[in-house]
C-alpha positions in Angstrom: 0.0 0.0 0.0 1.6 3.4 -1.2 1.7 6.6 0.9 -1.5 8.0 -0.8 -3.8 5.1 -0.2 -6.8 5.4 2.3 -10.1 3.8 2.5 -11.4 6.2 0.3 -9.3 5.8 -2.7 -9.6 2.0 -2.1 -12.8 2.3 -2.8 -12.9 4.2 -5.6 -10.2 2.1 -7.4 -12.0 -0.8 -6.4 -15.2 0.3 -8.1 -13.8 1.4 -11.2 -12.2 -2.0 -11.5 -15.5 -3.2 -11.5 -17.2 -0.9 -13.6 -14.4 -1.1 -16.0 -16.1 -4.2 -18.5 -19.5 -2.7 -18.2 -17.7 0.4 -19.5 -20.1 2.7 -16.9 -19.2 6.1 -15.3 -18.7 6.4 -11.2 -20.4 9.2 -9.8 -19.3 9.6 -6.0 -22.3 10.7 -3.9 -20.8 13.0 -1.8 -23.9 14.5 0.3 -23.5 15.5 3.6 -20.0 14.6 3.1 -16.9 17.1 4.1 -15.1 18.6 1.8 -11.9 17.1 3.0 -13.1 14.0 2.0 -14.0 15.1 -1.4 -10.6 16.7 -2.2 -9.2 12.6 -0.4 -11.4 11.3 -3.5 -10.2 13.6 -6.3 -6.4 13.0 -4.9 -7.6 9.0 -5.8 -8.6 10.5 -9.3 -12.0 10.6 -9.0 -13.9 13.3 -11.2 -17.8 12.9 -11.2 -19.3 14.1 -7.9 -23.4 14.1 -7.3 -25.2 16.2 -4.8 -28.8 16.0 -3.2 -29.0 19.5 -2.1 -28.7 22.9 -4.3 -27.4 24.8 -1.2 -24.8 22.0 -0.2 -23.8 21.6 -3.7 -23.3 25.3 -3.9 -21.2 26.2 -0.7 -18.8 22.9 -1.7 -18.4 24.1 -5.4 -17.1 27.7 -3.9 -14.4 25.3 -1.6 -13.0 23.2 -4.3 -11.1 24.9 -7.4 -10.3 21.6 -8.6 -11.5 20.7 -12.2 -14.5 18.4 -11.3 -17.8 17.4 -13.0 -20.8 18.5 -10.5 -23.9 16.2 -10.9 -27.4 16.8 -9.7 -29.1 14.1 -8.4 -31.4 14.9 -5.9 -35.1 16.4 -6.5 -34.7 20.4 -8.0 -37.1 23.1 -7.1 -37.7 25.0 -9.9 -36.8 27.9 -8.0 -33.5 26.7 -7.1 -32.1 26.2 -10.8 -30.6 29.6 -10.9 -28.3 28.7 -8.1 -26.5 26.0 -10.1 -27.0 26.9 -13.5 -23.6 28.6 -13.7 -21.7 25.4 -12.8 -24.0 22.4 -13.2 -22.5 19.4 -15.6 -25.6 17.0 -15.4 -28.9 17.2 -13.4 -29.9 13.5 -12.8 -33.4 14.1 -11.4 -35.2 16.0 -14.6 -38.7 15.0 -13.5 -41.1 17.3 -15.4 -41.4 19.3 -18.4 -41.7 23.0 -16.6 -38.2 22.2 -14.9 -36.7 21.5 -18.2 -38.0 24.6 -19.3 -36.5 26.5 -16.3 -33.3 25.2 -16.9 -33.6 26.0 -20.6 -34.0 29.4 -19.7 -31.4 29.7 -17.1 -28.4 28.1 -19.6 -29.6 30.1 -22.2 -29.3 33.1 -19.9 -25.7 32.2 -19.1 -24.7 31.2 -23.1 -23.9 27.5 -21.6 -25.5 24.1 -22.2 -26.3 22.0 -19.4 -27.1 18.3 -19.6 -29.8 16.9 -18.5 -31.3 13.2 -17.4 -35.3 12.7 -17.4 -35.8 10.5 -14.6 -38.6 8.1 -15.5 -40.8 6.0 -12.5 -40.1 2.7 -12.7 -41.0 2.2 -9.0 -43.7 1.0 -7.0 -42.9 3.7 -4.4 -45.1 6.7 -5.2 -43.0 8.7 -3.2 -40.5 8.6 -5.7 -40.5 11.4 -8.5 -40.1 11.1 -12.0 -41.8 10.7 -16.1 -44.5 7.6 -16.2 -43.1 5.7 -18.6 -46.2 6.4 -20.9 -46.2 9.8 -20.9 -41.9 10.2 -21.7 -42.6 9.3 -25.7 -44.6 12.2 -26.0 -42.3 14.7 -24.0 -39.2 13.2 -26.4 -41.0 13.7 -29.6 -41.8 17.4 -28.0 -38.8 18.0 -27.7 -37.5 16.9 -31.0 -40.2 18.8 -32.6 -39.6 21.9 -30.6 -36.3 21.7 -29.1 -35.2 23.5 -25.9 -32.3 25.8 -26.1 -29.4 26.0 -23.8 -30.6 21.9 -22.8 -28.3 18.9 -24.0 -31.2 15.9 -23.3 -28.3 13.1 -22.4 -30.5 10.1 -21.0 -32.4 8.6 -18.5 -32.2 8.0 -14.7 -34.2 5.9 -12.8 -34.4 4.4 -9.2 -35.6 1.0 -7.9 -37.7 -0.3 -5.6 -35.9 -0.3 -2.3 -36.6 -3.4 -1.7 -34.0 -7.1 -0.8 -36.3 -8.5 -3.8 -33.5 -9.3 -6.7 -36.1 -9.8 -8.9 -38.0 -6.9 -8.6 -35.0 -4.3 -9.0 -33.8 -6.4 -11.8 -37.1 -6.4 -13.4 -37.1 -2.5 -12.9 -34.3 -1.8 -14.3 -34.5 -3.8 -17.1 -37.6 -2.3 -18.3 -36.2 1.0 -17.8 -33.0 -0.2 -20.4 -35.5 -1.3 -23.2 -37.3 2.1 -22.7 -33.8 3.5 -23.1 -32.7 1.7 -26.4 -36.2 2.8 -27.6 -35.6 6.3 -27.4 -32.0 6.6 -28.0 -33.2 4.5 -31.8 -34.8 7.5 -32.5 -32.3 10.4 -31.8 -30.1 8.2 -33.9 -32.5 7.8 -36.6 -32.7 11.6 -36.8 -29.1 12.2 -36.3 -28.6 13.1 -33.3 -25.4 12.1 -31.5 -25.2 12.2 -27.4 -28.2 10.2 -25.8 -26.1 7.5 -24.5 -26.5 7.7 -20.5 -28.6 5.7 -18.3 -28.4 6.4 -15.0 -29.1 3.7 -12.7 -27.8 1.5 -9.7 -26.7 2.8 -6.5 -24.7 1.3 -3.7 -27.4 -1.6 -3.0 -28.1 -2.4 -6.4 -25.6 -1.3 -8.6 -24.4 -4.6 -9.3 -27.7 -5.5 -10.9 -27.6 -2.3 -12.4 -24.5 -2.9 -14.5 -26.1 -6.7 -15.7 -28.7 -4.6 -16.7 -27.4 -1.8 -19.0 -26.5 1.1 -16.7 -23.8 3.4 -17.9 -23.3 5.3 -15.0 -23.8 4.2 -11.5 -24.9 7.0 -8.0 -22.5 5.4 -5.3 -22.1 7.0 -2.3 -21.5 4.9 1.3 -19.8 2.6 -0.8 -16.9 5.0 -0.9 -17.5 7.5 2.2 -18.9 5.8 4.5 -22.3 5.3 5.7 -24.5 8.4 6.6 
C-alpha cells in the first residue's frame, strides 16, 4: 500500500475496477460529506461528484477549485435552478417538463448548455419522482419537434424499488433499459449524436444495475462511508 492510499481511494479504485467491462461512469455521492473528504477522493482521481441539495452543492463548489464534473441528483425546485445553473455538468433528477423549461432558460441566460437526465418511474414507491413511462414518448418527440435551447437531453435516470427482492429491481431496471434503447433508436435515426447515458444503480443495487445496461452508476457509502 503506497503513501497515498486510504479507505477512500480503495474504494474508488476498487469500483472502477468493477465498472471497468460494463464500460459505466462512477459518480461519487458525496452529500452530507466534508469537503476534505471530497478533495481525499479527487487526490484518488476521481472526477464525477453528485449532490442532493442545491445549497450543499453550492457552498462545496465555492471550496474546491479543482476541475470536477458537478452532478445533480437529488429532486430540484424550480426555483433553485438559478443557483446551479452557472456550474451544473448534469442534473440526474429532470422529472417534469416545466423544470426542463426553467433550466432552458437559465443556460440560455448564461450562453452554456447544461445536460440533463429525465428521470422516468419505474418504482412502486409513489414517493419517488419522475416521467411515467407512458407519458416520456410524448415529452421526447416534444422536444424533437420543438427543441429547448441552452438543454443537451443526455438520457435517463431511474431508481428501484428499495426493496431485498432481486427480482423486482432487476425487473425495474430492465424495463427501464428497453425504454432507453427505444428512445436513444430514435435520436439516432434523426441524427442526433449524445443520448447515451442511463443512469441507474446505487450502492445496493448497482451490481444489478451494471447486468442490466446502466452506464453510470450513484455510489455514495460505498466510498465515504455510511451516513
Amino acid at each position: 500500500m503506497n503513501s497515498s492510499s486510504s479507505p477512500i481511494a480503495d474504494s474508488i479504485l476498487n469500483l472502477k475496477n468493477e465498472l471497468a467491462p460494463f464500460n459505466a461512469k462512477l459518480v461519487a455521492v458525496s452529500k452530507t460529506k466534508p469537503v476534505e473528504m471530497i478533495l481525499e477522493a479527487i487526490k484518488a482521481g476521481q472526477v464525477d461528484f453528485g449532490e442532493n441539495y442545491v445549497q450543499e452543492l453550492d457552498v462545496k463548489q465555492k471550496q474546491i477549485s479543482a476541475p470536477i464534473q458537478w452532478h445533480f441528483i437529488g429532486h430540484l425546485q424550480t426555483n433553485k435552478v438559478k443557483i446551479i445553473a452557472p456550474y451544473v455538468d448534469l442534473i440526474h433528477g429532470v422529472e417534469n417538463v416545466k423544470a426542463l423549461e426553467v433550466i432552458s432558460r437559465q443556460a440560455f441566460a448564461l450562453e452554456r448548455e447544461i445536460a440533463v437526465l429525465l428521470q422516468i418511474h419505474i418504482a412502486k414507491e409513489e414517493t419517488k419522482f419522475g416521467f411515467d413511462v407512458e407519458e416520456v414518448g410524448k415529452v421526447v418527440s416534444d422536444l424533437f419537434e420543438n427543441p429547448l435551447p441552452a438543454v443537451k437531453l443526455c438520457g435517463f435516470m431511474g431508481m428501484a424499488t428499495f426493496t431485498n427482492d432481486e427480482q423486482v429491481i432487476r425487473k425495474e431496471f430492465r424495463s427501464l433499459r428497453k425504454l432507453f434503447e427505444s428512445v436513444k433508436q430514435g435520436f439516432e435515426s434523426r441524427g442526433i449524436a449524445g443520448f447515451d447515458t442511463l443512469s441507474m444503480g446505487m450502492t445496493s443495487d448497482y451490481k444489478i444495475a451494471l447486468e442490466e445496461g446502466s452506464t453510470m452508476v450513484r455510489i455514495g457509502s460505498a466510498i465515504f462511508g455510511s451516513r
